[in-house]
Backbone atoms as SQL, in Angstrom:
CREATE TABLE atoms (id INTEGER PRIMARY KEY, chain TEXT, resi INTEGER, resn TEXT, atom TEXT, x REAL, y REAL, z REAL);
INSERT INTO atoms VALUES
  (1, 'A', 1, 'UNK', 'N', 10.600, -11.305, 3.309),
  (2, 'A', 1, 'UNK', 'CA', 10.383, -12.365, 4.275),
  (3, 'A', 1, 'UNK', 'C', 11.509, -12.303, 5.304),
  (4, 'A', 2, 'UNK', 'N', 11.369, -12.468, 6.571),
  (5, 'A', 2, 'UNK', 'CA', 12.374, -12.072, 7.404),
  (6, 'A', 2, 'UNK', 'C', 12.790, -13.530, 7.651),
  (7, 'A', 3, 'UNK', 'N', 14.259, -12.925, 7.690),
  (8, 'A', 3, 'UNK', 'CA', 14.810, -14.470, 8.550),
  (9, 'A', 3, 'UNK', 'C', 14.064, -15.523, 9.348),
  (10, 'A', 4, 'UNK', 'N', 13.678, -15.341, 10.354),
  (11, 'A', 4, 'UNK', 'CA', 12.791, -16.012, 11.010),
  (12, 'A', 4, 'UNK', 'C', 12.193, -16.892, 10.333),
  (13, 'A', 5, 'UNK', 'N', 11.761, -16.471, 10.087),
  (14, 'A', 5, 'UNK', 'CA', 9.984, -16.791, 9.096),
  (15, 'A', 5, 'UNK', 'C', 10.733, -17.668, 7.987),
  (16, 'A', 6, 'UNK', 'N', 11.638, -17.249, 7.755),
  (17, 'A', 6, 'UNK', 'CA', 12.518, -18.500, 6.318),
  (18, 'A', 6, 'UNK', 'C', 12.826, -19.572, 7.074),
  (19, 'A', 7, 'UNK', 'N', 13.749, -19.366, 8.137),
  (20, 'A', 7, 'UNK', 'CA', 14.231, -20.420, 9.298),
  (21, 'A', 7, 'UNK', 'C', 12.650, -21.358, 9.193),
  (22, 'A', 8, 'UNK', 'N', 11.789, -20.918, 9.575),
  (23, 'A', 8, 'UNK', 'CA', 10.420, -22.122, 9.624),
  (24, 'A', 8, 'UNK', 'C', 10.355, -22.591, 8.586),
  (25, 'A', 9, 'UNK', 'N', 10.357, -22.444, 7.370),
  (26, 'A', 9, 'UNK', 'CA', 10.108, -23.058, 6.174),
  (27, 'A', 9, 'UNK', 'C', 10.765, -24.371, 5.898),
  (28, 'A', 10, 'UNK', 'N', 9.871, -25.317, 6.024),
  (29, 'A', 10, 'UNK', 'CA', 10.497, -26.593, 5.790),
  (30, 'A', 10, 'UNK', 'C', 10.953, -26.322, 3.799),
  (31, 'A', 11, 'UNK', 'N', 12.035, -27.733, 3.784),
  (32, 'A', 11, 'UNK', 'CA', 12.701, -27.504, 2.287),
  (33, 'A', 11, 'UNK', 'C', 11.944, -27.146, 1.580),
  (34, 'A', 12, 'UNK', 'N', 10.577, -28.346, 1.198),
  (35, 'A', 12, 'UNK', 'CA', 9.704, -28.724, 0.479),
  (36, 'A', 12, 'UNK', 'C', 8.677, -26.942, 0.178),
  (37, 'A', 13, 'UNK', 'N', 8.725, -26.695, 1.488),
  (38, 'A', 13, 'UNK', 'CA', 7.901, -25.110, 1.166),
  (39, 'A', 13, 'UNK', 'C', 8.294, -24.441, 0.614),
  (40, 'A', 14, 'UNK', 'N', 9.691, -23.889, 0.573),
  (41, 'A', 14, 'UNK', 'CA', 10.694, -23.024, 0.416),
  (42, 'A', 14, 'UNK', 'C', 11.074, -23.595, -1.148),
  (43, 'A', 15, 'UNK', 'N', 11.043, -24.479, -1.513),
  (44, 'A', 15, 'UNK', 'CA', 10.902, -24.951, -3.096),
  (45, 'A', 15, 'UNK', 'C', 9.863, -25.029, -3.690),
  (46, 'A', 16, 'UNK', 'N', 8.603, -25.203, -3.081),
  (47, 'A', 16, 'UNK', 'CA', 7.240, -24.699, -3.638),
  (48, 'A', 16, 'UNK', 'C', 7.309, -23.374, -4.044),
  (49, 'A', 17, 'UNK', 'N', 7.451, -22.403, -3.348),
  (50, 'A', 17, 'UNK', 'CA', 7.335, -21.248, -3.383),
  (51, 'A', 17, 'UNK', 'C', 8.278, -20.286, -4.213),
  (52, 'A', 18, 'UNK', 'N', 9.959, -21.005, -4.262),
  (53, 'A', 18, 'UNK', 'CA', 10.112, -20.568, -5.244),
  (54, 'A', 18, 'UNK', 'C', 10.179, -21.183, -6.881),
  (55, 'A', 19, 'UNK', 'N', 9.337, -22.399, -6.539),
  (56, 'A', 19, 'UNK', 'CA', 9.076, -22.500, -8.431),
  (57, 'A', 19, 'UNK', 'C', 7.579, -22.019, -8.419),
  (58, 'A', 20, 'UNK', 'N', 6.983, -21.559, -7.606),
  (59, 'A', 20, 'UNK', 'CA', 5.910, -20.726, -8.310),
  (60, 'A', 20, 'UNK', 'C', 6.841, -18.988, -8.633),
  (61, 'A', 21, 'UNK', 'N', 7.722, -18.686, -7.794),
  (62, 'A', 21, 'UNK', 'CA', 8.148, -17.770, -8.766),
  (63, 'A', 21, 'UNK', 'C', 8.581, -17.546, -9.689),
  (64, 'A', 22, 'UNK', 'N', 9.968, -18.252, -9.886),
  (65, 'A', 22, 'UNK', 'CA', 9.958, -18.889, -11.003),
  (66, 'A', 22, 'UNK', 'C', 8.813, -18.344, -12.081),
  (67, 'A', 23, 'UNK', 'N', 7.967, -19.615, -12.122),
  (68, 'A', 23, 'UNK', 'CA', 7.096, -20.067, -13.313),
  (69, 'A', 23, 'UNK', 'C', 6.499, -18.360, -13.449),
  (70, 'A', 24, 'UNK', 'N', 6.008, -17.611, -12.428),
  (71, 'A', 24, 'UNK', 'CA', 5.648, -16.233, -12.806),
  (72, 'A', 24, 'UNK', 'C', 6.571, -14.968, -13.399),
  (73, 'A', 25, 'UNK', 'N', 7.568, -15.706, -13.068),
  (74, 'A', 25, 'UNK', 'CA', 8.786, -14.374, -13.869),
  (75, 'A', 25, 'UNK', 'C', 9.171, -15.252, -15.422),
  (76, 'A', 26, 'UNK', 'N', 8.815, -16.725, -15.261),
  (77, 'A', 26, 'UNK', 'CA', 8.727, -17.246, -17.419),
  (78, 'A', 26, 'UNK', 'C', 7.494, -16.680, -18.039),
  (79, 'A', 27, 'UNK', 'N', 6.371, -16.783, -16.784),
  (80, 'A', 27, 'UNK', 'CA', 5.467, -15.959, -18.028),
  (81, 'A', 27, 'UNK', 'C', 5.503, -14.354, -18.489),
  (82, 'A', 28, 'UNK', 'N', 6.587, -13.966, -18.188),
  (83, 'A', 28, 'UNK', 'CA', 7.112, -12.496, -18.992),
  (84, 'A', 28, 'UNK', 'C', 6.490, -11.254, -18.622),
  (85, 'A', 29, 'UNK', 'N', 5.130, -11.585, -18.023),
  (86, 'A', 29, 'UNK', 'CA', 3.938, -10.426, -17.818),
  (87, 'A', 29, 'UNK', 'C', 4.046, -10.004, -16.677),
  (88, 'A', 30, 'UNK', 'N', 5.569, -9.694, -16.235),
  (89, 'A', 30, 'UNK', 'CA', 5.283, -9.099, -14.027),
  (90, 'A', 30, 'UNK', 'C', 5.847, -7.928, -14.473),
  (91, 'A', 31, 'UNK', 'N', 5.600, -6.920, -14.288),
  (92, 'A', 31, 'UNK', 'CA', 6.415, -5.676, -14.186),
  (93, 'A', 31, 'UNK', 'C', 7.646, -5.413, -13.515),
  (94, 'A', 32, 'UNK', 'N', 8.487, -4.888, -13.896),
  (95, 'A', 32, 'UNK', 'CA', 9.807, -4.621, -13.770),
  (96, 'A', 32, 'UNK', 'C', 10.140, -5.178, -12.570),
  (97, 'A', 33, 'UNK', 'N', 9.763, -4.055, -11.666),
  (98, 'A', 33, 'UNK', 'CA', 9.252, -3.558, -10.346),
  (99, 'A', 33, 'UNK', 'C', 9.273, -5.144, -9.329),
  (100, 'A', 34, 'UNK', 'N', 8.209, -5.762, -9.826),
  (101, 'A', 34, 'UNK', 'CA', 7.779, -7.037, -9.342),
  (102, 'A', 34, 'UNK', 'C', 8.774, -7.836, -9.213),
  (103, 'A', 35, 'UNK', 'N', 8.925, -7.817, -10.756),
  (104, 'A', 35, 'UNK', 'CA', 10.213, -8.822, -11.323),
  (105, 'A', 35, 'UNK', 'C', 11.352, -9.265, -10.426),
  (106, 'A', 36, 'UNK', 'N', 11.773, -8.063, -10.168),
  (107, 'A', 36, 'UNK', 'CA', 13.408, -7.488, -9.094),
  (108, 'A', 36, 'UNK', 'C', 12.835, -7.950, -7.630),
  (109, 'A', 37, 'UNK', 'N', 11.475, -7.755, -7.206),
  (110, 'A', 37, 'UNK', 'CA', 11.270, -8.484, -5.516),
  (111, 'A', 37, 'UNK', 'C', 10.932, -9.826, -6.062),
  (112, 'A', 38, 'UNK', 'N', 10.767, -10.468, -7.217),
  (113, 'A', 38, 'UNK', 'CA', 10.549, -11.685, -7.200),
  (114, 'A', 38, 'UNK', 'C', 11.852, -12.584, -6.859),
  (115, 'A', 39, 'UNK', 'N', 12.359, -11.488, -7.565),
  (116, 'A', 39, 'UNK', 'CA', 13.949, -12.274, -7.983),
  (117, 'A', 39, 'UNK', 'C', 14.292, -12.271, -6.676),
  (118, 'A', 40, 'UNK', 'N', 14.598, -11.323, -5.994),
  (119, 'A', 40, 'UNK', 'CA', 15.165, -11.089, -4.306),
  (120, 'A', 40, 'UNK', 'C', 14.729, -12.246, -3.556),
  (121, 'A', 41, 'UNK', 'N', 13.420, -12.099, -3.660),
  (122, 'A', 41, 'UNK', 'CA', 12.853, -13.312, -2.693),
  (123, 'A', 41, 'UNK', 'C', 13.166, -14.497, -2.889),
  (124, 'A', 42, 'UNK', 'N', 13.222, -14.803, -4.430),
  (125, 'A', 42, 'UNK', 'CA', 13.924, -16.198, -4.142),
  (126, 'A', 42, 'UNK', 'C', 14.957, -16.372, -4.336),
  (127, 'A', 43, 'UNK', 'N', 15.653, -15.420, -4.613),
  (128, 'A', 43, 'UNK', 'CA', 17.261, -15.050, -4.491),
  (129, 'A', 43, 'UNK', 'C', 17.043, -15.923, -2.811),
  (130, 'A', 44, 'UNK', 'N', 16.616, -15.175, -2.053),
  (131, 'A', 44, 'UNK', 'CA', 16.661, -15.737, -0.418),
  (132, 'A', 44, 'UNK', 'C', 15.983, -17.286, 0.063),
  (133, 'A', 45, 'UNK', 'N', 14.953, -17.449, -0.682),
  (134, 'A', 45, 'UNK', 'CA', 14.642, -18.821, -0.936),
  (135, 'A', 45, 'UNK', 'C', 15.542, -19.894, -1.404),
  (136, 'A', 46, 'UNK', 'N', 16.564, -19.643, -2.111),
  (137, 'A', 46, 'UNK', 'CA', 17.230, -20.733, -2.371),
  (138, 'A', 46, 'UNK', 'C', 18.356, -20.370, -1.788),
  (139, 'A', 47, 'UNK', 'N', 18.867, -19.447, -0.671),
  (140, 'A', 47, 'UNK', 'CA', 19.758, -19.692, 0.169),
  (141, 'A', 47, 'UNK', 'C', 19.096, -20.743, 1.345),
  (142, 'A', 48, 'UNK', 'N', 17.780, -20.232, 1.758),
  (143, 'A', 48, 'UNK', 'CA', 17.227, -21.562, 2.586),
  (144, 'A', 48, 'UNK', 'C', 17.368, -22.963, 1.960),
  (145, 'A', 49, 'UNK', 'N', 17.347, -22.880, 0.986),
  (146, 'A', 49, 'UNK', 'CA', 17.428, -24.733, 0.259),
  (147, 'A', 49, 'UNK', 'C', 18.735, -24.870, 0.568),
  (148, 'A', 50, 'UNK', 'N', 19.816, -23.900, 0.239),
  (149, 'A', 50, 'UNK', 'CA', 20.827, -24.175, -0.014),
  (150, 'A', 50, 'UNK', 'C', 21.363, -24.362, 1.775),
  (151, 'A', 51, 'UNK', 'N', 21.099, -23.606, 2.939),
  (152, 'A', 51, 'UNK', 'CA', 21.182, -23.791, 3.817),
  (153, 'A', 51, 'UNK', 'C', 21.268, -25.243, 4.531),
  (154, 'A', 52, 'UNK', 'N', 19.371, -25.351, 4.512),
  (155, 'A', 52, 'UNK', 'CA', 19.131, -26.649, 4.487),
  (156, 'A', 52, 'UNK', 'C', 19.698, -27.967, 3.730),
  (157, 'A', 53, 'UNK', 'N', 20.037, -28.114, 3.040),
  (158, 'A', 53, 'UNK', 'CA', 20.798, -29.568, 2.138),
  (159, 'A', 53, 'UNK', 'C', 21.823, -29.230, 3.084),
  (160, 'A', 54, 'UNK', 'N', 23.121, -28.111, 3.010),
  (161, 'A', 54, 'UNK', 'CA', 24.194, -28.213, 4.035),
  (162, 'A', 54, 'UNK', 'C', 24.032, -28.620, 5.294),
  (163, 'A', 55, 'UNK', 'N', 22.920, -28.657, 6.021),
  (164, 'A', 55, 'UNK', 'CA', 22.387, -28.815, 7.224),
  (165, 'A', 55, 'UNK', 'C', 22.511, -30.369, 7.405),
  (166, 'A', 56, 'UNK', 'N', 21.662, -31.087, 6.225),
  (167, 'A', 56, 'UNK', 'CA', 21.382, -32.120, 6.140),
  (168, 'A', 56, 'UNK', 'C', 22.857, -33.470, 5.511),
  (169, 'A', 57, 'UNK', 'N', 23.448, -32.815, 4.944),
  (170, 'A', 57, 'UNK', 'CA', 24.529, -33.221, 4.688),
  (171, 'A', 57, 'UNK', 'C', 25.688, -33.060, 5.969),
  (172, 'A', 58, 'UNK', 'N', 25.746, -31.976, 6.134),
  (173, 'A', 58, 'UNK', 'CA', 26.432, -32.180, 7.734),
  (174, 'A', 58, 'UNK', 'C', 26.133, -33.507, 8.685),
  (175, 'A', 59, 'UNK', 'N', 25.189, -33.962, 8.779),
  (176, 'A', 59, 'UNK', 'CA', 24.558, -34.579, 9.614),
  (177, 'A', 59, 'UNK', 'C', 24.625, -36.334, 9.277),
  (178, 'A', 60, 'UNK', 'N', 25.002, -36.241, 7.458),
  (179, 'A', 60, 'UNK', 'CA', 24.815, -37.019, 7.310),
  (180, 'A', 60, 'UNK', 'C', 26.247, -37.763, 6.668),
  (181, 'A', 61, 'UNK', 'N', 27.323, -36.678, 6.445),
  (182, 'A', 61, 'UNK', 'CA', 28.800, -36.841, 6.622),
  (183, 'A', 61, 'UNK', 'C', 29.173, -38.142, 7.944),
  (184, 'A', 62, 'UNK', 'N', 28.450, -38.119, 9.158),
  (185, 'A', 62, 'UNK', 'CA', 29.162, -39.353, 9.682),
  (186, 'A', 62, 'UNK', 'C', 27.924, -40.479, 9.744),
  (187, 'A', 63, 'UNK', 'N', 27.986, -41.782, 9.639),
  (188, 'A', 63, 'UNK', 'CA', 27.501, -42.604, 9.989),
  (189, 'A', 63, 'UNK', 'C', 27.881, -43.717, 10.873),
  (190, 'A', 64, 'UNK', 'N', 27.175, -44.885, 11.340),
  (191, 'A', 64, 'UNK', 'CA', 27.217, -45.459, 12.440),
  (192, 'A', 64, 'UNK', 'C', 28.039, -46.647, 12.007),
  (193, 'A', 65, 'UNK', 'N', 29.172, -47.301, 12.187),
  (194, 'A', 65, 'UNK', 'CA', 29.573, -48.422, 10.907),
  (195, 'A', 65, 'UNK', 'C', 29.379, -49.736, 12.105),
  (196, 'A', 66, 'UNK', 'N', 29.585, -50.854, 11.520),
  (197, 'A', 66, 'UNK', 'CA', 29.085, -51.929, 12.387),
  (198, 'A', 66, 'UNK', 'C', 29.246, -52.385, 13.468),
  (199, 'A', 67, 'UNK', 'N', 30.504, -51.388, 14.337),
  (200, 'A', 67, 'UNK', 'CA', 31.319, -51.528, 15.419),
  (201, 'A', 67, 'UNK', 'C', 30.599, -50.549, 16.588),
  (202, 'A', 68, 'UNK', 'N', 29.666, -49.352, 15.622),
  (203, 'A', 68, 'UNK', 'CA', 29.003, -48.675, 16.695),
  (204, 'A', 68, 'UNK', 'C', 30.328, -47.271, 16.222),
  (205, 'A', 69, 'UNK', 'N', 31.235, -47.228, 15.394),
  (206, 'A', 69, 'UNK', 'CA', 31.804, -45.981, 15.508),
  (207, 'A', 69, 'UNK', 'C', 31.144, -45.209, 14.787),
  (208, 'A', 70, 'UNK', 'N', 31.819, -43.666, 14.509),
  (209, 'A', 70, 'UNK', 'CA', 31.732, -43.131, 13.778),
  (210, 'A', 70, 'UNK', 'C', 32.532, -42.836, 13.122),
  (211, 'A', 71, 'UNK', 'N', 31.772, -42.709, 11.011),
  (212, 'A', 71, 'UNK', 'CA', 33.481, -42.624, 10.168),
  (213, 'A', 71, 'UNK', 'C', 32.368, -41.935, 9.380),
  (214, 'A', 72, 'UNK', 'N', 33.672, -41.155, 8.210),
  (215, 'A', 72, 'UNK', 'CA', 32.602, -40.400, 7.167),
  (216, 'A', 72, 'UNK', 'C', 32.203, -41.125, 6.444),
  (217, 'A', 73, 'UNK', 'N', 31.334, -40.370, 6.174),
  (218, 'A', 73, 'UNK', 'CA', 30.303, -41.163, 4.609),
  (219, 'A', 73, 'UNK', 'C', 30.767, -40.444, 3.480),
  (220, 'A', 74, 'UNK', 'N', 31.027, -41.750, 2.511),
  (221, 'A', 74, 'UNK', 'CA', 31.652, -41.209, 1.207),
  (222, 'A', 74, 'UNK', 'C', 30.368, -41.678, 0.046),
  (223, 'A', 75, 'UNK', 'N', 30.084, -40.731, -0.988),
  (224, 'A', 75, 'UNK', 'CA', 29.664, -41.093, -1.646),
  (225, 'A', 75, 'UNK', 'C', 30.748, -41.870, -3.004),
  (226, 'A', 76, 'UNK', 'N', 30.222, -42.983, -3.365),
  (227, 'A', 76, 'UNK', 'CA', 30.913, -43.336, -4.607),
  (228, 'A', 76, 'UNK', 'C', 30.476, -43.071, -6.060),
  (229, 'A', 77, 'UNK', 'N', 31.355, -42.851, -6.604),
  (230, 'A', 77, 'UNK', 'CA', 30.433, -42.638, -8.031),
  (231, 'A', 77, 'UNK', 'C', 30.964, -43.760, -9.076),
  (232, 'A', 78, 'UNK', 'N', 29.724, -43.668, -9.745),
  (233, 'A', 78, 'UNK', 'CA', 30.485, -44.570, -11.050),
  (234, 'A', 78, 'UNK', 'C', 31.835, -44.353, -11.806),
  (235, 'A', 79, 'UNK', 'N', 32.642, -45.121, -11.923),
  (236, 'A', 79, 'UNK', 'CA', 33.864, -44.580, -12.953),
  (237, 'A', 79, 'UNK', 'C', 33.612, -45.165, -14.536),
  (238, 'A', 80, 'UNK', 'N', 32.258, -44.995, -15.332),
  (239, 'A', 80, 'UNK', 'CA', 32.446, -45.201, -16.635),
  (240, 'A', 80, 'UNK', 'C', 32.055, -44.464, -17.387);
């Protein structure tokens, strides 16, 4: 799949596509051969996910706070 063509893939596609590979390389029956471009491809498929979330997280690092500025966004986590 060429760059390009990944660049179009919204998240949601690009995670469809690779848990149908996935699920075809658990059922054990792809030949070697297959196996290794399955793997590649979504070897490259989940650099697009992984792309995308960074994309989306970039974007979403600053928010608008009540003054109209901009400050980062922190996530908090539980401490228990």
């Amino acid at each position: 799949m060429s760059e390009e063509k990944q660049n179009e893939l919204t998240f949601e596609q690009a995670m469809q596509q690779l848990e149908e590979m996935v699920e075809k390389l658990e059922e054990g029956d792809v030949p070697l051969e297959s196996a290794i471009n399955y793997y590649q491809k979504g070897m490259e498929l989940a650099k697009v996910c992984g792309d995308k979330l960074n994309a989306v997280q970039d974007q979403m690092v600053k928010i608008v706070n009540e003054q109209g500025e901009l400050e980062p966004f922190q996530i908090q986590e539980d401490e228990t």
